[in-house]
DSSP file (Angstrom, degrees, kcal/mol; ACC not computed):
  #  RESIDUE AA STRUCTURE BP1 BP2  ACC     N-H-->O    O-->H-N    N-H-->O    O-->H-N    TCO  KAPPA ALPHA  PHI   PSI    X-CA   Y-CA   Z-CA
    1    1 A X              0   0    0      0, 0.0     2,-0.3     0, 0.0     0, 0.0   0.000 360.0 360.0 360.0 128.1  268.8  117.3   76.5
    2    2 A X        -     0   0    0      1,-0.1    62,-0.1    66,-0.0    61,-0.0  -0.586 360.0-118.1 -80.2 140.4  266.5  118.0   79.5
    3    3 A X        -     0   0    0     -2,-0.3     2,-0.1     1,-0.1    60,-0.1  -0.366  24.4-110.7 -80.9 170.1  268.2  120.4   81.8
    4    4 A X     >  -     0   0    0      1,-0.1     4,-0.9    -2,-0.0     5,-0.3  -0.482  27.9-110.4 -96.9 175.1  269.0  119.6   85.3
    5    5 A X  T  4 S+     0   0    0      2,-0.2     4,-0.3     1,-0.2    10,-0.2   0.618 119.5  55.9 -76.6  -7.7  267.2  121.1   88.1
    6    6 A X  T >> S+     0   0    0      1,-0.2     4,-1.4     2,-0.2     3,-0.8   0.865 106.8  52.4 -75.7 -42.8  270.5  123.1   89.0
    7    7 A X  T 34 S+     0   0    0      1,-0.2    -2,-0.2     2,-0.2     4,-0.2   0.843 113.6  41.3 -57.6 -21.5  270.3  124.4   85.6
    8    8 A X  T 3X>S+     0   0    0     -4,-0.9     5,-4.3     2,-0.2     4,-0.9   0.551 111.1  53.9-104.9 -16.0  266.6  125.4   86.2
    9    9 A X  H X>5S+     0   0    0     -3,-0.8     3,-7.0    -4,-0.3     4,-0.5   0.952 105.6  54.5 -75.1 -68.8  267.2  126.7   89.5
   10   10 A X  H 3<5S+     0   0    0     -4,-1.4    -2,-0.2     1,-0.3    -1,-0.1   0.428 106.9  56.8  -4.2 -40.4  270.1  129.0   87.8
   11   11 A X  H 345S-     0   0    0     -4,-0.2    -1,-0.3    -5,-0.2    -2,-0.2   0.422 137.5 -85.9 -91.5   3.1  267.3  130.2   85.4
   12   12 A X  H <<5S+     0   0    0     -3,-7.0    -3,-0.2    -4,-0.9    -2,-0.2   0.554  80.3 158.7 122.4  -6.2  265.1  131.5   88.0
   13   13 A X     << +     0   0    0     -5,-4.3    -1,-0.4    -4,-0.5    22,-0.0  -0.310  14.6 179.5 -60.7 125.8  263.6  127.6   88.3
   14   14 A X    >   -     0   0    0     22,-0.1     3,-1.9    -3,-0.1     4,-0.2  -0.476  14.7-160.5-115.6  78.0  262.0  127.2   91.7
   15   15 A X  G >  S+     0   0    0      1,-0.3     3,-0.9     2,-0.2    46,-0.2   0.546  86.3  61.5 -32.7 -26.5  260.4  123.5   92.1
   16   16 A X  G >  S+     0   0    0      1,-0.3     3,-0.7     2,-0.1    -1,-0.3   0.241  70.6  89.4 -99.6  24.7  258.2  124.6   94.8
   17   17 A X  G X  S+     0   0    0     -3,-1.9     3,-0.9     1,-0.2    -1,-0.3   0.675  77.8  76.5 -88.1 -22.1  256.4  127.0   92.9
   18   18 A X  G <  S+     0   0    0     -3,-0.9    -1,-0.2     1,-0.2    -2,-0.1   0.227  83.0  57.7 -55.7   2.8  254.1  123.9   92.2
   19   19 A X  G <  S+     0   0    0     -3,-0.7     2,-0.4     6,-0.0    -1,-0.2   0.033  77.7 106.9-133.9  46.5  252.5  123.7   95.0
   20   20 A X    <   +     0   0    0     -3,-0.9    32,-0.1     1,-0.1     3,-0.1  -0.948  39.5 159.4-122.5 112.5  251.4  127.3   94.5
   21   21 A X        +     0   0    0     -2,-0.4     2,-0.3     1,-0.2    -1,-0.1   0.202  57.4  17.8-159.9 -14.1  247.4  126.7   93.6
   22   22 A X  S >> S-     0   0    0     29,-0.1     3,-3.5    30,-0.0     4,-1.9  -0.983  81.3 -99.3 171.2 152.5  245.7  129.9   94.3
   23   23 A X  H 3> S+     0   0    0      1,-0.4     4,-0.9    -2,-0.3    -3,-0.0   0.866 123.5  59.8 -82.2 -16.4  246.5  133.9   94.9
   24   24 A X  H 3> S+     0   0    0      2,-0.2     4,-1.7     1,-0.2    -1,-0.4   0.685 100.1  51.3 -83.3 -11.2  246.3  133.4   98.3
   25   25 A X  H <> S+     0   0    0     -3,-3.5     4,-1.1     1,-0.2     3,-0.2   0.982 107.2  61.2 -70.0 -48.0  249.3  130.7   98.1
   26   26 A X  H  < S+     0   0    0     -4,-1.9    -1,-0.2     1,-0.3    -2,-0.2   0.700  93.0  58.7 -34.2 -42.3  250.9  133.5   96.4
   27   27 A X  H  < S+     0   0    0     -4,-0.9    -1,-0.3     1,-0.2    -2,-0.2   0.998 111.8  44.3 -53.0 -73.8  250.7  135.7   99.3
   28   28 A X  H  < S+     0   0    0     -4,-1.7    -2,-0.3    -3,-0.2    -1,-0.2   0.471  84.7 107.7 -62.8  -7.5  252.6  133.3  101.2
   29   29 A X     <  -     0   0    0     -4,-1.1   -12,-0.0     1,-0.2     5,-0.0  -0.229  68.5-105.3 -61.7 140.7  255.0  132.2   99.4
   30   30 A X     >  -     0   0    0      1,-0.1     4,-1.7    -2,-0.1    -1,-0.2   0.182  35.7-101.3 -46.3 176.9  258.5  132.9   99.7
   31   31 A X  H  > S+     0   0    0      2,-0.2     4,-2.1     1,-0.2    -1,-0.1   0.795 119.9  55.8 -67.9 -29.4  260.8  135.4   97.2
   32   32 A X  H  4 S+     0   0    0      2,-0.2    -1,-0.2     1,-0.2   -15,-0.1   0.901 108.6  37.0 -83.2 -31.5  261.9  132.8   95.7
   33   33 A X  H >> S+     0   0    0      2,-0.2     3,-2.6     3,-0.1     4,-2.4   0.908 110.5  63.0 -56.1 -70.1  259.0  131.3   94.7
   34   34 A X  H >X S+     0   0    0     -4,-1.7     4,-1.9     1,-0.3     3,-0.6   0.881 102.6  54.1  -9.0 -75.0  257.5  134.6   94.0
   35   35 A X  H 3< S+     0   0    0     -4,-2.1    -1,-0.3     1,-0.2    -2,-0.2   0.156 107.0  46.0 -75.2  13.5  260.2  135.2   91.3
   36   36 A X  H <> S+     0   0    0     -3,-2.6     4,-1.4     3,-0.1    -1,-0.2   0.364 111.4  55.7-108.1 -13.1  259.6  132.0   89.4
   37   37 A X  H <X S+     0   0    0     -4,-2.4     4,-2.1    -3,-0.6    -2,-0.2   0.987 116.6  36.4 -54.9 -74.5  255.7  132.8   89.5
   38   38 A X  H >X S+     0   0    0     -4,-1.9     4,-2.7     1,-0.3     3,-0.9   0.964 112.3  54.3 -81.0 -81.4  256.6  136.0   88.1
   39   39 A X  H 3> S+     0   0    0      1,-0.2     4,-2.8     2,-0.2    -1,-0.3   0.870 114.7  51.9 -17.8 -65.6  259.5  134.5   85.6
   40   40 A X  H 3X S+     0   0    0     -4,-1.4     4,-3.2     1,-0.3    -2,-0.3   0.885 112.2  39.3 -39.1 -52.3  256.2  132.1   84.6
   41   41 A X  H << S+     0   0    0     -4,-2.1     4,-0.4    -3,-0.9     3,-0.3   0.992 124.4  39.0 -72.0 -35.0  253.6  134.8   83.8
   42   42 A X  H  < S+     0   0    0     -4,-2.7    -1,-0.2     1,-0.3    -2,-0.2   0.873 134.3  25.1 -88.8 -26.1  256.3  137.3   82.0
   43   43 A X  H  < S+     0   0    0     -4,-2.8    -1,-0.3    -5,-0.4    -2,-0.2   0.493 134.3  20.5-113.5 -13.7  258.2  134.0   80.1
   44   44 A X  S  < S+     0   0    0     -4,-3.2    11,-2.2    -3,-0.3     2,-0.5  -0.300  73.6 173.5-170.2  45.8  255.3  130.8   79.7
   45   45 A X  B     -A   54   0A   0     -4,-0.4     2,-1.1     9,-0.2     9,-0.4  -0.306  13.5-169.0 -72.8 147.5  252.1  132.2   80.0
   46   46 A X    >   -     0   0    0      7,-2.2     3,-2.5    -2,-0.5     7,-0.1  -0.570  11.2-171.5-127.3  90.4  249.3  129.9   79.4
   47   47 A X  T 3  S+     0   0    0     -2,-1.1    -1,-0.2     1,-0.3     7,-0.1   0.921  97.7  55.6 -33.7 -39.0  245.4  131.6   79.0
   48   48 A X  T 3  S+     0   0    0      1,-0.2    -1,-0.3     5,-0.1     2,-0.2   0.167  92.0  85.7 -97.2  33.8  243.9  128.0   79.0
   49   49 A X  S <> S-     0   0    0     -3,-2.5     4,-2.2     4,-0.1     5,-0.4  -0.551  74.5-155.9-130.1  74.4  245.9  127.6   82.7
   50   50 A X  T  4  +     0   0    0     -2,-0.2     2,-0.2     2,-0.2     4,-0.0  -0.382  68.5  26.1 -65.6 157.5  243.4  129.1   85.5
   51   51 A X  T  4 S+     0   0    0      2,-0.0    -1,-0.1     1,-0.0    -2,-0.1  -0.853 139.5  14.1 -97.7 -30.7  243.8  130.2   88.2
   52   52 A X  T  4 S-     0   0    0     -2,-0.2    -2,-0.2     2,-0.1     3,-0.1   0.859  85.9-146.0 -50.4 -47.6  247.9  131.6   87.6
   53   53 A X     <  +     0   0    0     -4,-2.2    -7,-2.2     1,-0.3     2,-0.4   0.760  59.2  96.3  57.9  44.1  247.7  131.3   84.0
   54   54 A X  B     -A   45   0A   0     -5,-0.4     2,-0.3    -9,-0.4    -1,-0.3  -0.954  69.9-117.0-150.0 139.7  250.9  130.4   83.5
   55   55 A X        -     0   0    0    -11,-2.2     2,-0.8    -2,-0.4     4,-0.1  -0.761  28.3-146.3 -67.9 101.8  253.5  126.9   83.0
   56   56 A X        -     0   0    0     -2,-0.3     2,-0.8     2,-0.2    11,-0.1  -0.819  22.2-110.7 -84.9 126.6  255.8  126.5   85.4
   57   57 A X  S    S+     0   0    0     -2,-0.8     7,-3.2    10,-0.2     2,-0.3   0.336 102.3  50.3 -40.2 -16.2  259.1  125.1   84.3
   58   58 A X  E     -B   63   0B   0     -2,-0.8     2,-0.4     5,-0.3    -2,-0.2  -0.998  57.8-176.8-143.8 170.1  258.3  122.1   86.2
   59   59 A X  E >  S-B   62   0B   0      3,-1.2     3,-1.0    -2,-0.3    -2,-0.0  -0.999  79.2  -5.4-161.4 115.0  255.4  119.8   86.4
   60   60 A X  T 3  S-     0   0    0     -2,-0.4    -1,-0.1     1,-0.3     3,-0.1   0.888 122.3 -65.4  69.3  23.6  255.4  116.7   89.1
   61   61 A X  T 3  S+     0   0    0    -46,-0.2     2,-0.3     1,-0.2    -1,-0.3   0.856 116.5 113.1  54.0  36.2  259.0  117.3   90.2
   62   62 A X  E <  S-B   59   0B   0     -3,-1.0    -3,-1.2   -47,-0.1    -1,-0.2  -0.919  78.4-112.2-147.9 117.0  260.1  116.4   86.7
   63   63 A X  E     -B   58   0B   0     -2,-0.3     2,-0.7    -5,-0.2    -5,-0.3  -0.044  18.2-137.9 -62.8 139.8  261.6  119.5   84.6
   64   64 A X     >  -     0   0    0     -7,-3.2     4,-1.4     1,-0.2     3,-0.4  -0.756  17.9-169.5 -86.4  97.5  259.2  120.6   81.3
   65   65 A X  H  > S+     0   0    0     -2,-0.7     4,-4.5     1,-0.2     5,-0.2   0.829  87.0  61.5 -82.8 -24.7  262.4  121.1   78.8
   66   66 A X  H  > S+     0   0    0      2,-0.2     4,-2.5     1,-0.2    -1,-0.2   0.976 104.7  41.8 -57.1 -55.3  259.5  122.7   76.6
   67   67 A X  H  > S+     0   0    0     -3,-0.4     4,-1.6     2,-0.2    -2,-0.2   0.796 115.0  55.5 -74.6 -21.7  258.8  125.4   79.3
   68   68 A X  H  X S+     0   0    0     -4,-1.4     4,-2.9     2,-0.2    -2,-0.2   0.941 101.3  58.6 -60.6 -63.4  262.7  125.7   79.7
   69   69 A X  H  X S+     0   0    0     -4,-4.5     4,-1.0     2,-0.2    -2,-0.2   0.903 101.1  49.7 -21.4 -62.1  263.1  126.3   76.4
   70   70 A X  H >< S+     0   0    0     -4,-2.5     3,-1.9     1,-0.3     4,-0.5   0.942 107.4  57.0 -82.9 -47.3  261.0  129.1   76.4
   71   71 A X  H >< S+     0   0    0     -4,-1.6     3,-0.7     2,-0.2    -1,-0.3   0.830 111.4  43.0  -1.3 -69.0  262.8  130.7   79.4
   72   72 A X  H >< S+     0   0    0     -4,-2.9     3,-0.7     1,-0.2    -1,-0.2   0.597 100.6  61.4-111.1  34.5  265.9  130.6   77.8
   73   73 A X  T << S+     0   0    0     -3,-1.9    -1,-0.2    -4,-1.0    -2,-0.2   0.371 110.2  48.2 -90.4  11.1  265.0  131.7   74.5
   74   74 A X  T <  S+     0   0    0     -3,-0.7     2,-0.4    -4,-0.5    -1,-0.2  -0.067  82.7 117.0-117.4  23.3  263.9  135.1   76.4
   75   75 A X  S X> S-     0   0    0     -3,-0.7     4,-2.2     1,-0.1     3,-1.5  -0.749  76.5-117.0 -96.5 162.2  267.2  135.5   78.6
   76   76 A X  H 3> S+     0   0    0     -2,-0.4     4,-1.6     1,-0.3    -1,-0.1   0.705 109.5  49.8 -33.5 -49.3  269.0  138.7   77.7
   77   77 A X  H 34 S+     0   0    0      2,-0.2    -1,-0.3     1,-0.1     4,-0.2   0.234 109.2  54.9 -91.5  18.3  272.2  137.1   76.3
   78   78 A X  H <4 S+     0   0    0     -3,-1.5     4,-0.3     2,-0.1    -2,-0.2   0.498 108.3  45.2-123.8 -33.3  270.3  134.8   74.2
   79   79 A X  H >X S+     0   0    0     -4,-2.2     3,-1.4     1,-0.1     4,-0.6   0.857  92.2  95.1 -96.3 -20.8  268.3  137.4   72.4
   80   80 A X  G >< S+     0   0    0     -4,-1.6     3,-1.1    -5,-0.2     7,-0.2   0.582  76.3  46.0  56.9-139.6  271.1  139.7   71.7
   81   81 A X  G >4 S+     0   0    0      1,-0.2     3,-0.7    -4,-0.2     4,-0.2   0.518 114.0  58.1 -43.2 -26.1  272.5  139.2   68.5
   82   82 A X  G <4 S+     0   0    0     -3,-1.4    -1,-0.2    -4,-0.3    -2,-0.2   0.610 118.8  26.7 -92.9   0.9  268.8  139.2   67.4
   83   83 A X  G <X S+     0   0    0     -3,-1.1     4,-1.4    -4,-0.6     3,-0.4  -0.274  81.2 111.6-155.2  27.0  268.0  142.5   68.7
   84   84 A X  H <> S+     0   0    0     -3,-0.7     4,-0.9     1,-0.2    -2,-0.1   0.973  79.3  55.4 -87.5 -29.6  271.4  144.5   68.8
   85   85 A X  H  4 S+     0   0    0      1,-0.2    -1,-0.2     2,-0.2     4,-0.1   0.310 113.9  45.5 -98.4  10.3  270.2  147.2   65.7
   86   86 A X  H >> S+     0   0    0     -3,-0.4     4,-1.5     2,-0.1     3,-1.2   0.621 110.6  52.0 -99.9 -38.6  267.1  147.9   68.2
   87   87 A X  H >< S+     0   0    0     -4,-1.4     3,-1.9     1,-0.3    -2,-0.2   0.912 102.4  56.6 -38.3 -44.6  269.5  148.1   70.9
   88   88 A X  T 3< S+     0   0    0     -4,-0.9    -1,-0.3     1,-0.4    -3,-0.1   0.775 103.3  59.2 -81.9 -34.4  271.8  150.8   69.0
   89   89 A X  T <4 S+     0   0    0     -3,-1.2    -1,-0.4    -4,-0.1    -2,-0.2   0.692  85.7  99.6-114.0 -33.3  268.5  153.1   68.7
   90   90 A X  S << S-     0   0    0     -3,-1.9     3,-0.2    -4,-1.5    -3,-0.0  -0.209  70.5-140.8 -48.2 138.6  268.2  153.2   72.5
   91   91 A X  S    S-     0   0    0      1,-0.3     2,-0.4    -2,-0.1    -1,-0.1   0.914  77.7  -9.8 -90.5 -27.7  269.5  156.3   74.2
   92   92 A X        -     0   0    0      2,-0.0     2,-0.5    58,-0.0    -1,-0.3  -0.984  61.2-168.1-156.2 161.2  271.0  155.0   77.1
   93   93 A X        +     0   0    0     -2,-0.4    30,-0.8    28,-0.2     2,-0.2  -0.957  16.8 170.1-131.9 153.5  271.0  150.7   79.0
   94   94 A X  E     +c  123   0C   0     -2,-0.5     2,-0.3    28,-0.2    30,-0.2  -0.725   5.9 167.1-177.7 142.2  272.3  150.2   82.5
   95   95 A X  E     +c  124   0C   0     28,-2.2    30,-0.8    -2,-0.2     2,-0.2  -0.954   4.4 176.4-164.6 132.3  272.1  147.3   84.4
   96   96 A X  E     -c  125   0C   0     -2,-0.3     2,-0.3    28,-0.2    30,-0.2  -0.725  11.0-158.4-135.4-154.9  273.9  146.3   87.7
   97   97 A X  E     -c  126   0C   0     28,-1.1    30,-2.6    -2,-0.2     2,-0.2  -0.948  33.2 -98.0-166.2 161.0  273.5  143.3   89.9
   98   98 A X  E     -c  127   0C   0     -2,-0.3     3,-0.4    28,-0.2     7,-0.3  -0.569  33.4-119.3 -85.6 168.2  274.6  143.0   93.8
   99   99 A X  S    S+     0   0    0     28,-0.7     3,-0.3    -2,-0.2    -1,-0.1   0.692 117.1  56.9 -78.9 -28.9  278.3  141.2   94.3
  100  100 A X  S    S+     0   0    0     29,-0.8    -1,-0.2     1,-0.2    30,-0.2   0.548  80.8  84.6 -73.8 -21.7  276.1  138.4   96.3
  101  101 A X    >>  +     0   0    0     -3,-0.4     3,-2.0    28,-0.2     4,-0.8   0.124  62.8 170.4 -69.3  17.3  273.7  137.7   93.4
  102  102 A X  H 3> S+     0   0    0      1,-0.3     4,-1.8    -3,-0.3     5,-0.3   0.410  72.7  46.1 -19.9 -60.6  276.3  135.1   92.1
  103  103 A X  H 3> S+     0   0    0      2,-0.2     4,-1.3     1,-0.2    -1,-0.3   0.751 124.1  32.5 -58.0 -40.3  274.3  133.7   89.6
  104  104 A X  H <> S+     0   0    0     -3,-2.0     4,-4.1     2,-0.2     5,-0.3   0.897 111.7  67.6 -57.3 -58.7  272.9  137.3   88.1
  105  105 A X  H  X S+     0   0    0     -4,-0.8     4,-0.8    -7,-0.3    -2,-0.2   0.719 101.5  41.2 -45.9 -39.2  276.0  138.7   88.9
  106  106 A X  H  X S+     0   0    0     -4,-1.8     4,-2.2    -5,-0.2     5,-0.3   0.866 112.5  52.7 -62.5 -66.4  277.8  136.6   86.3
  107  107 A X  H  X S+     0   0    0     -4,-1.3     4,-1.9    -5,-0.3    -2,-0.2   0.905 112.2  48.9 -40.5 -38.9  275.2  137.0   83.4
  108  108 A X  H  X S+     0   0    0     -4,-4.1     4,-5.5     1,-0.2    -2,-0.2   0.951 107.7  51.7 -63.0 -31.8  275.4  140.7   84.1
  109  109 A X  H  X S+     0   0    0     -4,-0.8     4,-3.0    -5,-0.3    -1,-0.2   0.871 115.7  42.3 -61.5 -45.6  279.2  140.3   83.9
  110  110 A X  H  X S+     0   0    0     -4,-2.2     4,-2.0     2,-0.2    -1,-0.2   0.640 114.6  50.1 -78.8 -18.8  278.7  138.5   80.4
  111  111 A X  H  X S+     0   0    0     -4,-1.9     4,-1.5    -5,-0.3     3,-0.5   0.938 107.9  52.3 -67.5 -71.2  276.1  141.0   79.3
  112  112 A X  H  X S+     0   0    0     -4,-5.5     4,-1.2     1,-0.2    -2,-0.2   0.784 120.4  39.0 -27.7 -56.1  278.5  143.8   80.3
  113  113 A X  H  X S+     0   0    0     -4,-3.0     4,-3.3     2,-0.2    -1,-0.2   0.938 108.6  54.4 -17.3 -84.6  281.1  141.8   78.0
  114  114 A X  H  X S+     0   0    0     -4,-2.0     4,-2.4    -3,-0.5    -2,-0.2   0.934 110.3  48.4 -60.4 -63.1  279.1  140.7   75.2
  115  115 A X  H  X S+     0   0    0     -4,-1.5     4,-0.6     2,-0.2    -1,-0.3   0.856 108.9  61.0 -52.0 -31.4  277.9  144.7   74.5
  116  116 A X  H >< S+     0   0    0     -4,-1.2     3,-8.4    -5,-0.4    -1,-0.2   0.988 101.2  50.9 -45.3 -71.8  281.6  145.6   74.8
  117  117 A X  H 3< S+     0   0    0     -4,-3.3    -1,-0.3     1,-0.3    -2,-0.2   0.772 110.3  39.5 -29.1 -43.7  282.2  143.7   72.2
  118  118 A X  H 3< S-     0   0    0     -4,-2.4    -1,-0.3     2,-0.1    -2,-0.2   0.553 114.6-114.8 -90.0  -1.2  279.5  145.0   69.5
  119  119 A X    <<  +     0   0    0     -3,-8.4     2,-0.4    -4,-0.6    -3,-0.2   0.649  56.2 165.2  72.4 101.5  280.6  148.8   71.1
  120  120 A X        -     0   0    0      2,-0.1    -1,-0.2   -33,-0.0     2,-0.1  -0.838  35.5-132.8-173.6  99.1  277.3  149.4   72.4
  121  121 A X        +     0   0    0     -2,-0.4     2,-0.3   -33,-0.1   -28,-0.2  -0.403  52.1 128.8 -59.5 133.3  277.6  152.4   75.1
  122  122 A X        -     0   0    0     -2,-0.1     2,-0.3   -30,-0.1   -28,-0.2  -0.926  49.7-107.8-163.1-176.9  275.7  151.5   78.3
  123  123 A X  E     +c   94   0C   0    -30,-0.8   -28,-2.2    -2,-0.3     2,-0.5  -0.965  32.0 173.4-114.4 127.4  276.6  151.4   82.7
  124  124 A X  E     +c   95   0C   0     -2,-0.3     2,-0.4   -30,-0.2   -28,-0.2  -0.997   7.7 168.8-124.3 156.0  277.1  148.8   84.5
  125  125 A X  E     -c   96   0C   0    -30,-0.8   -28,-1.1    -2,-0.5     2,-0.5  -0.996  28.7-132.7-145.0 152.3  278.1  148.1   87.8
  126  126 A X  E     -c   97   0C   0     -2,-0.4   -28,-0.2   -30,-0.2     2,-0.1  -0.933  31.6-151.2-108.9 143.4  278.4  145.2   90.5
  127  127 A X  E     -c   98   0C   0    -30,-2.6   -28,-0.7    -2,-0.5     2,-0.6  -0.234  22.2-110.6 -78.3 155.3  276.9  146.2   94.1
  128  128 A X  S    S+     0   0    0    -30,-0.1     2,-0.2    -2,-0.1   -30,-0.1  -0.729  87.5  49.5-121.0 107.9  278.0  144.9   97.4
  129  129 A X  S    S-     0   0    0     -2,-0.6   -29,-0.8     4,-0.0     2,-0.3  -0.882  82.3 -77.7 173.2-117.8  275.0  143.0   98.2
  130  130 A X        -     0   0    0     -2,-0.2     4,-0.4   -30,-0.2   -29,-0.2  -0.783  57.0 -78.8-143.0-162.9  272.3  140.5   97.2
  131  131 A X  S    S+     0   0    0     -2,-0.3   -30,-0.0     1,-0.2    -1,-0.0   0.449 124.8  14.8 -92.7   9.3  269.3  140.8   95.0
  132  132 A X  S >  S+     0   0    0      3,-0.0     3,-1.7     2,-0.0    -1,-0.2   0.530 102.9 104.4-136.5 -13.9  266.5  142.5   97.0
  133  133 A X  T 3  S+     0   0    0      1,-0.3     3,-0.2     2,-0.1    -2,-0.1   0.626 100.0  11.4  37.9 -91.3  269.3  143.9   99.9
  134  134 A X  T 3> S+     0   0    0     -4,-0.4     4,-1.9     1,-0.2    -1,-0.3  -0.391  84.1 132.7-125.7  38.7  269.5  147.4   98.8
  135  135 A X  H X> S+     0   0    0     -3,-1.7     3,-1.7     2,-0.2     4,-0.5   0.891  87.6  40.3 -54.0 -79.5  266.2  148.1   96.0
  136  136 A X  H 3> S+     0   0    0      1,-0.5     4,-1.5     2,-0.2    -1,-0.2   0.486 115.8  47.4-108.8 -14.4  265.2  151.3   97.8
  137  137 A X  H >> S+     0   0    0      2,-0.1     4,-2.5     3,-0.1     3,-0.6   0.977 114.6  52.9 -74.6 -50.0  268.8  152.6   98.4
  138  138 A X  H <<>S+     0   0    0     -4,-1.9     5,-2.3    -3,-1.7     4,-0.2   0.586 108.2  49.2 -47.4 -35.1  269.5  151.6   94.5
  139  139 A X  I 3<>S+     0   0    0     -4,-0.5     5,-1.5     3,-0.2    -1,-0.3   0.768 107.4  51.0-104.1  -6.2  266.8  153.5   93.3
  140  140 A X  I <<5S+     0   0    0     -4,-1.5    -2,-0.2    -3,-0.6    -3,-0.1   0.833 126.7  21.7 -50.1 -34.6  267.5  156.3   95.0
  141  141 A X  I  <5S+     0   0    0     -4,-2.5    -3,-0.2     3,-0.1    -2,-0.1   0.556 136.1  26.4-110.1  -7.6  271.0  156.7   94.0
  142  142 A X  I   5S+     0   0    0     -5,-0.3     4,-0.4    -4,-0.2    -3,-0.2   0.781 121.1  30.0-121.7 -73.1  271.0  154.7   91.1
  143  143 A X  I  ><S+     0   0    0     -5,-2.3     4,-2.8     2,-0.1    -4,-0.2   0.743 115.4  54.0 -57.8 -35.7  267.9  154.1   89.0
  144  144 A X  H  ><S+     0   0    0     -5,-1.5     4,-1.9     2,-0.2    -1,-0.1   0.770 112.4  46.5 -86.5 -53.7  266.0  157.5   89.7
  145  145 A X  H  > S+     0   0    0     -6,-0.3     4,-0.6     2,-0.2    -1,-0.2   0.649 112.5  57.2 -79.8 -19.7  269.4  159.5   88.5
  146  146 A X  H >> S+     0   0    0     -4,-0.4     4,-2.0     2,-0.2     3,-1.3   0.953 113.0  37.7 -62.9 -75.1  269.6  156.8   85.1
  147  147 A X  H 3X S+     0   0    0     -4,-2.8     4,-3.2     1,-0.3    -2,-0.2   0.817 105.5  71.6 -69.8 -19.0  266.5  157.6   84.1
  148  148 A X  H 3< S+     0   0    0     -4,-1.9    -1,-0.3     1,-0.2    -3,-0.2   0.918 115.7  27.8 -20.3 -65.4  266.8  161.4   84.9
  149  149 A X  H << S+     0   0    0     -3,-1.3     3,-0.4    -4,-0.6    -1,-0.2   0.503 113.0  53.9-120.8  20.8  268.8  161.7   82.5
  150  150 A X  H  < S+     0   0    0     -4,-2.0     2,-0.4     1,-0.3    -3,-0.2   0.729 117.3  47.2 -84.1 -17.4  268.3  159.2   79.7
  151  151 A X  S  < S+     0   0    0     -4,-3.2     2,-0.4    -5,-0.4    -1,-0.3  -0.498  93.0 108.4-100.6  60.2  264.5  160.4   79.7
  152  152 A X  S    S-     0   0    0     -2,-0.4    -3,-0.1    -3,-0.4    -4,-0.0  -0.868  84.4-106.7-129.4 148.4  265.8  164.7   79.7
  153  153 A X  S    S+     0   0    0     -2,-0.4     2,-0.2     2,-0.0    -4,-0.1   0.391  73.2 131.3 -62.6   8.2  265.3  166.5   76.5
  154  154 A X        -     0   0    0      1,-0.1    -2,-0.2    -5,-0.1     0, 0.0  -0.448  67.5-110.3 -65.0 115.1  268.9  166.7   75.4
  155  155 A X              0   0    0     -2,-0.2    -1,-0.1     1,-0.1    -2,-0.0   0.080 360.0 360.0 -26.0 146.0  269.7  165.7   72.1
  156  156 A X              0   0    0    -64,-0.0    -1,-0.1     0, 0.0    -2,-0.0   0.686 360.0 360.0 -71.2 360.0  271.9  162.0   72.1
């Protein structure tokens, strides 16, 4: 089954990242775009694809279920179960998402879940805002004080 282009949008899918040709397009381009560039290099990179080097999820306005695939065999709740006894060895996870993020917000919600479930200590939190809104307040108050002290010499 080919996914639809809401489904692809949902994974981070932008369709108009195709007409994105050059670093300088890159420069202009929107966030949204931006972040399915960036989704591309880290999830469907492609050496033998100058000048980005990367597959974008869709090709001709017509979605690549190949390049989908490989998207969402790399989402967080899909790799999982395959990677919970590396998880357990980690000293500390935390992950939040803003209340505005709808689509993140919801994965996070089901991440937050899904670790309950297996007992798996971590933080989470929902925000009130959207997904680039409050970065610099977030890592002041948020990120900067995680890793403070997951990275401190204390014994777990």
């Amino acid at each position: 089954m080919i996914p639809s282009t809401n489904l692809l949008e949902a994974r981070g899918g932008n369709p108009g990242a195709e007409a994105v040709h050059s670093f300088e397009d890159v420069a202009k381009a929107d966030f949204g775009i931006k972040a399915t560039l960036a989704s591309a290099a880290a999830w469907s990179p492609n050496p033998k694809n100058p000048p980005l080097f990367l597959d974008l999820p869709t090709q001709n306005e017509k979605v690549r279920a190949d390049v989908v695939a490989k998207w969402s065999s790399n989402a967080p709740l899909a790799m999982l179960d395959q990677y919970l006894s590396n998880l357990r060895l980690l000293r500390a996870i935390a992950f939040d998402a803003g209340a505005q993020d709808t689509g993140i917000a919801a994965t996070v919600k089901t991440l937050d879940e899904s670790l309950n479930q297996y007992g798996l200590p971590h933080t989470f939190e929902i925000y009130e805002g959207n997904h680039i809104n409050h970065v610099a307040d977030r890592v002041e108050t948020s990120v900067v004080p995680f890793f403070a002290s997951a990275l401190s010499a204390r014994p777990r």
